[in-house]
NUKE-343914 format. One line per field, with one value per residue: residue in three letters; x, z negated, y negated of N, C-alpha, C, O, CB in turn. Coordinates in Angstrom, 3 decimals. Atoms other than C-alpha are relative to their C-alpha. Glycine has a CB too. Layout:
BEGIN
rest ALA  ...
n.xx X  ...
n.zz Z  ...
n.yy Y  ...
ca.xx X  ...
ca.zz Z  ...
ca.yy Y  ...
c.xx X  ...
c.zz Z  ...
c.yy Y  ...
o.xx X  ...
o.zz Z  ...
o.yy Y  ...
cb.xx X  ...
cb.zz Z  ...
cb.yy Y  ...
***
This chain:
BEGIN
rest UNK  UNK  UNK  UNK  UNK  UNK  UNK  UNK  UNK  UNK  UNK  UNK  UNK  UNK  UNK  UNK  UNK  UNK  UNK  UNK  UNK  UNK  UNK  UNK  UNK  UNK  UNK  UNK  UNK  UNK  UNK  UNK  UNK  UNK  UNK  UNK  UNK  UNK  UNK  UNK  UNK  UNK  UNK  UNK  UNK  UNK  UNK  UNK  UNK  UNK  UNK  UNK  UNK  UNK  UNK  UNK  UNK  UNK  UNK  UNK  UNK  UNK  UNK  UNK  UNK  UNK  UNK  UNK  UNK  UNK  UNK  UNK  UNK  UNK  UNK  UNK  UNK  UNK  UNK  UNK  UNK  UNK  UNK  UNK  UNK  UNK  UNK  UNK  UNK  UNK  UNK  UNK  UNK  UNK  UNK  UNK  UNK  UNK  UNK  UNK  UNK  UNK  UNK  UNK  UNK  UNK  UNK  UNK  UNK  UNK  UNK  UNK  UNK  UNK  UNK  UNK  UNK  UNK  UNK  UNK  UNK  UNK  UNK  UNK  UNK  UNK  UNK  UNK  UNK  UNK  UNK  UNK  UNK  UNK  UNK  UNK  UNK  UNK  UNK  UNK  UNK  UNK  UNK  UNK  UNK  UNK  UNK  UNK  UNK  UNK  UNK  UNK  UNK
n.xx 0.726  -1.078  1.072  0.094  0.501  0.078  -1.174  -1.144  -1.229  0.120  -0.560  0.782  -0.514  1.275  0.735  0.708  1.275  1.118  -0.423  -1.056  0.461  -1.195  -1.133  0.017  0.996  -0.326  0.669  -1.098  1.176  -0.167  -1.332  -0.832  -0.540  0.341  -1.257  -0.322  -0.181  -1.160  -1.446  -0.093  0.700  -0.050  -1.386  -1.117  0.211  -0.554  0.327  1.381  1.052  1.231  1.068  -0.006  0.305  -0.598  -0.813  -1.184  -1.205  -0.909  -1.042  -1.088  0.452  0.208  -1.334  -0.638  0.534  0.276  -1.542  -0.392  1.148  0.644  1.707  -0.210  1.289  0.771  1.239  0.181  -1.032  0.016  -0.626  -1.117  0.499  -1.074  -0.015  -0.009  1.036  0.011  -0.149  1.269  0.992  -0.441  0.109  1.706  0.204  -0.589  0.056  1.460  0.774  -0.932  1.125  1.423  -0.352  -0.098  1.311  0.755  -0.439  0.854  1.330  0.741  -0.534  1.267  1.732  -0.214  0.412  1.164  0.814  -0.904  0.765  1.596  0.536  -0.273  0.215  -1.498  -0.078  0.779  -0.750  0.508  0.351  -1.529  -0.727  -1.104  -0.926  -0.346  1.294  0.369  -0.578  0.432  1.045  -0.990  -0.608  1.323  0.693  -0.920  -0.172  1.624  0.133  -1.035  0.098  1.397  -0.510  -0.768  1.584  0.879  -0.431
n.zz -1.210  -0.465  -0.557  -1.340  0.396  -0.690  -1.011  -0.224  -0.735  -1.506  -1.059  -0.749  -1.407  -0.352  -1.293  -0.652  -0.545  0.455  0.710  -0.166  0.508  1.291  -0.357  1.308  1.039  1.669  0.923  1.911  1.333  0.113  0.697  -0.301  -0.355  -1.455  -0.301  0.398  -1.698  -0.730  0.238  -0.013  -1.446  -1.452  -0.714  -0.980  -1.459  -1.124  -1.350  0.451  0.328  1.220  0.694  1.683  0.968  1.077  0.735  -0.620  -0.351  0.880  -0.825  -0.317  -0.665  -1.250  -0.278  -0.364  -0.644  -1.636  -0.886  -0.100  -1.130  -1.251  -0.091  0.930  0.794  0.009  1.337  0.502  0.779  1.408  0.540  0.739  1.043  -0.098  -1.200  -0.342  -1.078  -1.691  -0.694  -0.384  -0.549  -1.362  -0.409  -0.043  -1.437  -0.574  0.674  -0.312  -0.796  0.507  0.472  -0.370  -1.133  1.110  -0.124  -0.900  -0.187  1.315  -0.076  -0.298  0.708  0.941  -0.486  -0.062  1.247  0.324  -0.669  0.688  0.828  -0.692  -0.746  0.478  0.944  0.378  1.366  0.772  0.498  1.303  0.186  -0.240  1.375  -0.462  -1.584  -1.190  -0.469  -0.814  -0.821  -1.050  -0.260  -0.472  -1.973  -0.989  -0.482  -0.409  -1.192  -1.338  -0.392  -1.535  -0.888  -0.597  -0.679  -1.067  -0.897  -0.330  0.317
n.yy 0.309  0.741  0.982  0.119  1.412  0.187  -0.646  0.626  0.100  -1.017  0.640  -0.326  0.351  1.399  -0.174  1.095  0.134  -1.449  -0.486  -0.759  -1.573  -0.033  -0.771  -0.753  0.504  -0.549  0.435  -0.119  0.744  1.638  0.968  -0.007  0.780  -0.584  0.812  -1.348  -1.340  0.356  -0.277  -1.731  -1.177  1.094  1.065  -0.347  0.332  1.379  0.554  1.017  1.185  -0.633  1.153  -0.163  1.769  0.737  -0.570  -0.061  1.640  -0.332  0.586  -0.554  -0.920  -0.166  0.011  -0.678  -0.341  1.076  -0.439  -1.359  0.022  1.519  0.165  1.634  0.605  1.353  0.640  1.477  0.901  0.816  1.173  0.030  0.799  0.610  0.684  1.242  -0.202  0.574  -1.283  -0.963  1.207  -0.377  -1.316  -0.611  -0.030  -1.573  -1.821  -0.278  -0.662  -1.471  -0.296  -0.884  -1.223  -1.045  0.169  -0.329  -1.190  -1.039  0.029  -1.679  -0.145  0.326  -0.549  -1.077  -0.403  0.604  -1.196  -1.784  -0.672  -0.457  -1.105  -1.419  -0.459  -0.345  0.518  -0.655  -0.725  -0.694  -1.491  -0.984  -0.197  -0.748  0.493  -0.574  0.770  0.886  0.596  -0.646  0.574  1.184  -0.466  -0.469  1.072  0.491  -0.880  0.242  1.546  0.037  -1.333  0.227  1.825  -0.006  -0.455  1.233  0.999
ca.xx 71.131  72.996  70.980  71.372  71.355  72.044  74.495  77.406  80.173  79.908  81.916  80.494  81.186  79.560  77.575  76.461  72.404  71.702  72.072  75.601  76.222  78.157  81.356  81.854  79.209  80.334  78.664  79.783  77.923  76.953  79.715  82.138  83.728  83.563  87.101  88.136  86.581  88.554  92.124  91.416  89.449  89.884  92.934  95.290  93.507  95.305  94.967  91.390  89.415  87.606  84.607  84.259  82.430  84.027  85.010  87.964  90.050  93.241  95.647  98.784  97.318  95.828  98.862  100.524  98.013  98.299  102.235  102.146  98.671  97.968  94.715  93.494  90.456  88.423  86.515  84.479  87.140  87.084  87.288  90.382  89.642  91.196  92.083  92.306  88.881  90.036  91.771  88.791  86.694  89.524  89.255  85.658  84.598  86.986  86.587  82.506  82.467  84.982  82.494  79.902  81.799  82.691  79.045  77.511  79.447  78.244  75.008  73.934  75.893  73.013  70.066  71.261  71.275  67.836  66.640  68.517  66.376  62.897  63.020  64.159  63.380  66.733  66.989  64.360  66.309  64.306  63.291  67.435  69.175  72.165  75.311  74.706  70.951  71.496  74.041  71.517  68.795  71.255  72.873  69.623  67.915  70.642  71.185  67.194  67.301  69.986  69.283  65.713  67.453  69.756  66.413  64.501  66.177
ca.zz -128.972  -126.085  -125.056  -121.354  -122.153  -118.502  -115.400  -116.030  -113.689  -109.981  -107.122  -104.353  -100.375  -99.375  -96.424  -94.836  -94.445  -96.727  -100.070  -101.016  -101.535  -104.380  -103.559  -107.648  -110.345  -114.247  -116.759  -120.540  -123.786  -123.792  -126.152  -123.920  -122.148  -118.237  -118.433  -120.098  -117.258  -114.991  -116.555  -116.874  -113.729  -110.861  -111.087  -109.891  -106.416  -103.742  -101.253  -102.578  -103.033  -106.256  -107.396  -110.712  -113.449  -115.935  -117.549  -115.515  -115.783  -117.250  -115.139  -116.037  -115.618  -112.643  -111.602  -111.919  -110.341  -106.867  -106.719  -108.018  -105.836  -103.372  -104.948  -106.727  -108.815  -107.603  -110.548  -110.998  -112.183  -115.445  -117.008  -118.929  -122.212  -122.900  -119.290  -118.461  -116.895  -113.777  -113.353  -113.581  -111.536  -108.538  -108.728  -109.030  -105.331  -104.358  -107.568  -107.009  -103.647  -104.690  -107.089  -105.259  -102.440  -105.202  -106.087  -103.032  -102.838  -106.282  -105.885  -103.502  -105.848  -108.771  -106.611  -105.904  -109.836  -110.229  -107.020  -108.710  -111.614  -110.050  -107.947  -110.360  -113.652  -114.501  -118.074  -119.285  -120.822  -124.117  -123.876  -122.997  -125.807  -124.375  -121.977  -119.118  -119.592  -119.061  -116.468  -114.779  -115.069  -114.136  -110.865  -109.901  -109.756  -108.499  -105.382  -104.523  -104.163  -101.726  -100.220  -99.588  -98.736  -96.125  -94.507  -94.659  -94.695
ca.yy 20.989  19.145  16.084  15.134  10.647  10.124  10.978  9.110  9.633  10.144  9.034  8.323  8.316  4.449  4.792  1.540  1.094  4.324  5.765  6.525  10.373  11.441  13.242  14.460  14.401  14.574  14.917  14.086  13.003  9.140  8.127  8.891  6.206  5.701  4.182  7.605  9.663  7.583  7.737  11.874  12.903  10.163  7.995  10.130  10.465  9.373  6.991  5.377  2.530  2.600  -0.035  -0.636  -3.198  -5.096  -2.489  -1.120  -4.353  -2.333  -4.182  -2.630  0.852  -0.257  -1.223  1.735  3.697  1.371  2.494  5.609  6.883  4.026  3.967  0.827  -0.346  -3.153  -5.035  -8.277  -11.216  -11.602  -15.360  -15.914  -17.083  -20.482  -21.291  -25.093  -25.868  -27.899  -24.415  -22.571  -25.203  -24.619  -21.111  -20.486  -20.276  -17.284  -15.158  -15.984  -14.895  -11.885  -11.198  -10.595  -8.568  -6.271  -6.701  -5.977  -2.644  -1.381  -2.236  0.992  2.586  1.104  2.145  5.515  6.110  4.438  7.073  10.090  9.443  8.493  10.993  14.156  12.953  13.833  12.685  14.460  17.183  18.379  21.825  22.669  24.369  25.445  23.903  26.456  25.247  22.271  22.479  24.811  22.226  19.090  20.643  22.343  18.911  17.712  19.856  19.779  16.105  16.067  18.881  17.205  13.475  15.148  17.292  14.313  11.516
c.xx 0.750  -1.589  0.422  -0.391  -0.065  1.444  0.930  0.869  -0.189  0.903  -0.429  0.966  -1.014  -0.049  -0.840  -1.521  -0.400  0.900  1.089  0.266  0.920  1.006  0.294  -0.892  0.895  -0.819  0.585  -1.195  0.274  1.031  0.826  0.144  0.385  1.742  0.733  0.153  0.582  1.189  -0.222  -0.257  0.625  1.566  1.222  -0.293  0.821  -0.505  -1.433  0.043  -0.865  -0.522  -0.618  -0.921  1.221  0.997  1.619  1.167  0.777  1.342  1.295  -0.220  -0.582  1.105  1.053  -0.298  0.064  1.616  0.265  -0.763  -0.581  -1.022  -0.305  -1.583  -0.196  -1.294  -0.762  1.114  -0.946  0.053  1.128  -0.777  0.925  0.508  -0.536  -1.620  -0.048  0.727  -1.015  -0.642  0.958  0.157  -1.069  -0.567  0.537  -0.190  -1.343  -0.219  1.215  -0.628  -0.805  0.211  -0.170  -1.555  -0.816  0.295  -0.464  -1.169  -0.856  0.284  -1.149  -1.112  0.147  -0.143  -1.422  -1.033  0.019  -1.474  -1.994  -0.456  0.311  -0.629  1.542  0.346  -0.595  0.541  -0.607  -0.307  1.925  0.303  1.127  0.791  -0.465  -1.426  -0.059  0.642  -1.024  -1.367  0.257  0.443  -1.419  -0.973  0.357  -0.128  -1.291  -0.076  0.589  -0.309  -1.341  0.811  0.720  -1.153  -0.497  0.418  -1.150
c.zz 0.774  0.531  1.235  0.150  1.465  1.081  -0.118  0.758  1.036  0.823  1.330  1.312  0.331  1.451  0.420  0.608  -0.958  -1.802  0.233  -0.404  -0.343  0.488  -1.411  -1.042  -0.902  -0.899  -1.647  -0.703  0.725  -0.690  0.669  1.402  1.286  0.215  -0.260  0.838  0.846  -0.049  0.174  0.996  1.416  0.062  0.806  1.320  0.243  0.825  -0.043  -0.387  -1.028  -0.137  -1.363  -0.392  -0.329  -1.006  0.187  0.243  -1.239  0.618  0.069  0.518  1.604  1.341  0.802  0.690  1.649  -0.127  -0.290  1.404  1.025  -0.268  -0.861  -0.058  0.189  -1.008  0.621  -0.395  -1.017  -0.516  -0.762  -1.052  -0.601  1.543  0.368  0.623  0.952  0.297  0.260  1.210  1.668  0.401  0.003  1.345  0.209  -0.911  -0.338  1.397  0.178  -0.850  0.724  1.416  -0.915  -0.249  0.962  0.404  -0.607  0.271  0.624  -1.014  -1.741  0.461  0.162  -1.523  -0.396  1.006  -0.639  -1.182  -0.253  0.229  -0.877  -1.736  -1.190  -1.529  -0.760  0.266  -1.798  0.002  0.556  -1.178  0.149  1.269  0.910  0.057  0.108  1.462  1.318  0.021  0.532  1.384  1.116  0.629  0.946  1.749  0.342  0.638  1.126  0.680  0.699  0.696  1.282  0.966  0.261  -0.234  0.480
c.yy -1.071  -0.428  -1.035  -1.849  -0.618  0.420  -1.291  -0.507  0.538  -1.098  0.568  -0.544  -1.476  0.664  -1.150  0.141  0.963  -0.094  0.566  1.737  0.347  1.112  1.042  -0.759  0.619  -0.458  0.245  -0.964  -1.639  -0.359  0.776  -0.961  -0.377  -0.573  1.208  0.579  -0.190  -0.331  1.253  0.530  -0.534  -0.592  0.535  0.892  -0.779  -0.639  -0.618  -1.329  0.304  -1.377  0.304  -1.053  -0.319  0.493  0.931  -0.796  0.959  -0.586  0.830  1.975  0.227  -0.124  1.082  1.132  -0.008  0.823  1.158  0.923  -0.549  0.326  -1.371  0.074  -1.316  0.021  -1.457  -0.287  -0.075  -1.190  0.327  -0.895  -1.464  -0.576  -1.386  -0.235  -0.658  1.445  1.093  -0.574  0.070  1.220  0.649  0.359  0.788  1.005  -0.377  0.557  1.724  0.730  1.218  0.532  1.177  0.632  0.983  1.600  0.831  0.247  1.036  1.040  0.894  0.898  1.315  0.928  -0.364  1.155  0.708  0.252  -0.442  0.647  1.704  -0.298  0.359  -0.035  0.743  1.325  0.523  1.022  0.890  -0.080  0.345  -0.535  0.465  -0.374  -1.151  -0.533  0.519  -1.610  -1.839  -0.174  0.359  -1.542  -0.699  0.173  0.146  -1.558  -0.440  0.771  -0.634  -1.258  0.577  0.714  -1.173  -1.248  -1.065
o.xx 1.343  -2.641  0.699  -1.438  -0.917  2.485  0.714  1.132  -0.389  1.019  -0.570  1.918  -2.242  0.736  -2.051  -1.632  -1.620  1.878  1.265  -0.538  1.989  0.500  0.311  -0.955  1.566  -1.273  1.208  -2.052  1.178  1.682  0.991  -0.597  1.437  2.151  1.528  1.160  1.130  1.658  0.318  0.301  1.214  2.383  1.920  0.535  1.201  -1.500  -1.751  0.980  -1.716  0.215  -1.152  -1.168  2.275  1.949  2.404  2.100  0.338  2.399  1.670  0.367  -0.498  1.204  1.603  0.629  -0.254  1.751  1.127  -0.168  -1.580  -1.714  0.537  -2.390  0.405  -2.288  -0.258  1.866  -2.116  1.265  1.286  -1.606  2.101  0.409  -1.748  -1.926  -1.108  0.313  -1.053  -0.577  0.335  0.543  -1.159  -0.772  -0.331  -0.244  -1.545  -1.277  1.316  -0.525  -1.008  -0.715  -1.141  -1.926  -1.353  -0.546  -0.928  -1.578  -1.871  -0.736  -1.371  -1.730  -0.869  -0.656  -1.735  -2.077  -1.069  -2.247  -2.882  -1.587  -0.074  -1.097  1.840  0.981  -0.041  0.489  0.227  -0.156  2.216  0.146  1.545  0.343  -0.730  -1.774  -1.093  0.328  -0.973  -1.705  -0.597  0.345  -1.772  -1.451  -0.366  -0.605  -1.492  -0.471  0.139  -0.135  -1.569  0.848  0.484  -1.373  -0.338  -0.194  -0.996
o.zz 0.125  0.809  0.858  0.742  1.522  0.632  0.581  0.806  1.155  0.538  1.750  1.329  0.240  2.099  0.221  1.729  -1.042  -2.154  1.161  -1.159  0.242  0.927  -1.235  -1.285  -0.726  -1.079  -2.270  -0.353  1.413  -0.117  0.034  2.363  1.423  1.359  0.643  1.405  1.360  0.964  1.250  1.371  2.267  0.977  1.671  1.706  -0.221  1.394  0.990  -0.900  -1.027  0.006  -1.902  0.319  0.194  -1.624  -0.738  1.039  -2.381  0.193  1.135  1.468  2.376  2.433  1.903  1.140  2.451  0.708  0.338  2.443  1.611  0.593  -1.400  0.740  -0.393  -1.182  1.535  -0.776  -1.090  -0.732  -1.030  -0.861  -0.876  1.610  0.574  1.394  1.576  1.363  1.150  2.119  2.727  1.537  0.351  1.158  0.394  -0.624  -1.488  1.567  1.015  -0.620  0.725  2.211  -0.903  0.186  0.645  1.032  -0.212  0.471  0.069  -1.345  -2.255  -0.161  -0.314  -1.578  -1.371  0.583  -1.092  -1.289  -1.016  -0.129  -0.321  -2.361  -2.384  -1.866  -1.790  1.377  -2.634  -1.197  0.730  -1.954  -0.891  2.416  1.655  1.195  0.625  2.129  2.481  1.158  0.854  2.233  2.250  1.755  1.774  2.561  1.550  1.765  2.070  1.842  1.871  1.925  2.266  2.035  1.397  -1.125  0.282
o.yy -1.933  0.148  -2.174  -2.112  -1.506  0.901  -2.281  -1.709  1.747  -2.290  1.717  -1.323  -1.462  1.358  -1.049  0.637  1.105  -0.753  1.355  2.283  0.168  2.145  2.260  -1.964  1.636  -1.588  1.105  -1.776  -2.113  -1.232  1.818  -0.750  0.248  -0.769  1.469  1.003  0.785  -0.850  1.512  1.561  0.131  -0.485  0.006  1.717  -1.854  -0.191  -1.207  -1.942  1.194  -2.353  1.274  -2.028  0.044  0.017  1.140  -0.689  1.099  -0.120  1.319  2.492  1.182  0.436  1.072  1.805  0.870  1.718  1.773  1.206  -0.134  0.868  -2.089  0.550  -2.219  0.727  -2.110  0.611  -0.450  -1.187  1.518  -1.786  -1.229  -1.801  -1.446  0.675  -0.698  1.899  1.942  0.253  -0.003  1.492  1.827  1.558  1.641  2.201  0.015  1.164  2.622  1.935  2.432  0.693  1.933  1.722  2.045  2.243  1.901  1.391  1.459  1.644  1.991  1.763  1.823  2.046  0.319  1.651  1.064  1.205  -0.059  0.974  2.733  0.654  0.325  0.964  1.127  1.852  0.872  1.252  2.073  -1.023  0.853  -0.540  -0.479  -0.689  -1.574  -1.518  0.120  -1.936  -2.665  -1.060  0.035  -1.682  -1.254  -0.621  0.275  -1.860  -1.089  0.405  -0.335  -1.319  -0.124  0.144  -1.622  -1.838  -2.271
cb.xx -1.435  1.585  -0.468  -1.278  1.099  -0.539  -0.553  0.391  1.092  -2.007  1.396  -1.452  -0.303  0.622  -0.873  0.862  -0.278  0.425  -0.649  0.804  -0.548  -0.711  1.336  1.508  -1.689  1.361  -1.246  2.392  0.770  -1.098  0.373  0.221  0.604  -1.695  0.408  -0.692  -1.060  -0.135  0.739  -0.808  -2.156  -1.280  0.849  1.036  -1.181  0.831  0.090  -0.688  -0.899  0.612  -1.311  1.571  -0.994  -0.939  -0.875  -0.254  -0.723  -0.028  0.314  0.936  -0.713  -0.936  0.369  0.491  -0.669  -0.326  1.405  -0.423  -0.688  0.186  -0.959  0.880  0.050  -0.532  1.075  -0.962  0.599  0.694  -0.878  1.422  -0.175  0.851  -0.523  1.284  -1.088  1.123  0.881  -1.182  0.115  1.046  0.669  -1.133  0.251  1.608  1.200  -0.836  -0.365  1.382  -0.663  -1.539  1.721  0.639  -0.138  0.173  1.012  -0.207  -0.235  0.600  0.702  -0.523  -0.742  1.187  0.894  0.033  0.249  2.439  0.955  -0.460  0.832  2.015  -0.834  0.980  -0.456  -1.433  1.361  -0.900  -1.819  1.369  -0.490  -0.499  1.469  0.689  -0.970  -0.055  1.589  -0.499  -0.833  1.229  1.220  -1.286  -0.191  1.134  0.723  -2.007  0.519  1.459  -0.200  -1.577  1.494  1.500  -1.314  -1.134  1.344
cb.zz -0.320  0.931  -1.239  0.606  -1.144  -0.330  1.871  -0.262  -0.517  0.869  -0.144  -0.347  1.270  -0.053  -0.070  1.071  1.574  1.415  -0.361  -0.639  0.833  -1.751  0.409  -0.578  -0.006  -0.636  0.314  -0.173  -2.392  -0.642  -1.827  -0.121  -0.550  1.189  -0.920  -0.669  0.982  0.417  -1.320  -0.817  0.267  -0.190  -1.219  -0.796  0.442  0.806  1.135  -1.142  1.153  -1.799  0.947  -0.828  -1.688  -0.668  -0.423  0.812  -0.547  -0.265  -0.514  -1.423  -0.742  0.076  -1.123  -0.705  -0.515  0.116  -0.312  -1.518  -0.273  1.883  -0.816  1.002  -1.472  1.568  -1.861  -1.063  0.648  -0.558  -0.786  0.745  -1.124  -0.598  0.708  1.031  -0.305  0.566  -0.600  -1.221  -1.222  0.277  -0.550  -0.547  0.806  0.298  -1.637  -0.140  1.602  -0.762  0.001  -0.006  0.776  -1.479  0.381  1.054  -0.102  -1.479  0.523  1.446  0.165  0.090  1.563  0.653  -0.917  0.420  1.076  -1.417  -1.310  0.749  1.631  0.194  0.564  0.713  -0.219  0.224  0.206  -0.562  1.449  1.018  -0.879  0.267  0.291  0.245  -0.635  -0.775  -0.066  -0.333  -1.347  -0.685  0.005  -1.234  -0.743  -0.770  -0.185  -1.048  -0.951  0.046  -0.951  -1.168  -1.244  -0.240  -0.846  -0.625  0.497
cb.yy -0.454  0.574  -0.906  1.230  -0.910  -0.962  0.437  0.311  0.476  0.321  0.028  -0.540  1.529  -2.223  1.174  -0.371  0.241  2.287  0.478  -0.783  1.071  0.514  -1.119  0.170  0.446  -0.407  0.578  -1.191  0.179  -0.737  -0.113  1.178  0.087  -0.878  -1.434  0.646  0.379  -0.562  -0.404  0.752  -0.145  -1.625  -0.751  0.740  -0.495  0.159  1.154  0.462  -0.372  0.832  -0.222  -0.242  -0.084  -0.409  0.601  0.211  -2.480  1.521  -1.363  -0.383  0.203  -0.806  -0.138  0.094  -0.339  -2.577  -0.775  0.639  -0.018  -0.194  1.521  -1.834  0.136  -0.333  -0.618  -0.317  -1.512  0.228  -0.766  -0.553  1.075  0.901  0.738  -0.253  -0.075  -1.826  0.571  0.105  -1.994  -0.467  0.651  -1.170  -0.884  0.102  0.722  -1.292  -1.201  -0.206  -1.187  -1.004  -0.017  -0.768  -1.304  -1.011  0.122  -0.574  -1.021  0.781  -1.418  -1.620  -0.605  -0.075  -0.513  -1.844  0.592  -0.337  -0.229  -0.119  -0.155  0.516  1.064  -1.043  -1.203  -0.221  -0.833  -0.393  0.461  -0.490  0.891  1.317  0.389  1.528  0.118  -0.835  0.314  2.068  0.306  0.096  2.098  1.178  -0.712  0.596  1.352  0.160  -0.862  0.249  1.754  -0.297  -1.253  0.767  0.912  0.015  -0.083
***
């Protein structure tokens, strides 16, 4: 039985004032790794802007991403562990309000997953026994929701 733990992986178009609207949905078991889906599916887009947590800090990957693709992964800063703390203490103020640019980006992002599964339920996935049932009962939810948000916005 495939059990449906939540929608994982979507990238989304931002849209200033509104819910953002997902460009690609994936879906994969919970133990799999959102850093995963984005070395395999995403990184080698070109020409993007990606927003990330915490967990996307791969630096040299990201790295090579930015010169191979001109695309690049914006995270939260990380602390450095160890780091002097008058060096922290003069750098706090730009990677707090870097932060919470980053921040402020995700955050529709958040609420858009918190609609998704207000409004469909989405999760609730127990009576599927079968991949193509649940992709039918995943997409289908999927595609009414939007389909209603862009009618009625």
């Amino acid at each position: 039985m495939l059990i449906l733990s939540n929608i994982q992986h979507v990238i989304n178009a931002i849209s200033l004032d509104a819910l953002p609207f997902p460009e690609q949905v994936l879906f994969t078991p919970a133990s799999v790794n959102d850093i995963v889906v984005y070395k395999e599916r995403w990184s080698e887009m070109r020409n993007r802007t990606f927003f990330g947590d915490k967990i996307y800090i791969h630096n040299e990957f990201n790295q090579q991403v930015k010169s191979q693709y001109n695309s690049e992964m914006l995270t939260p800063i990380k602390a450095i562990k160890g780091m002097p703390l008058i060096i922290k203490q003069r750098i706090k103020a730009a990677d707090d309000l870097y932060n919470r640019a980053v921040s402020k980006i995700r955050q529709p992002i958040e609420a858009m997953f918190s609609w998704l599964i207000e409004k469909t339920d989405i999760q609730r996935a127990s009576k599927v026994s079968s991949t193509k049932g649940l992709m039918v009962h995943a997409f289908g939810k999927l595609t009414a929701t939007f389909l209603n948000y862009v009618l009625n916005p």
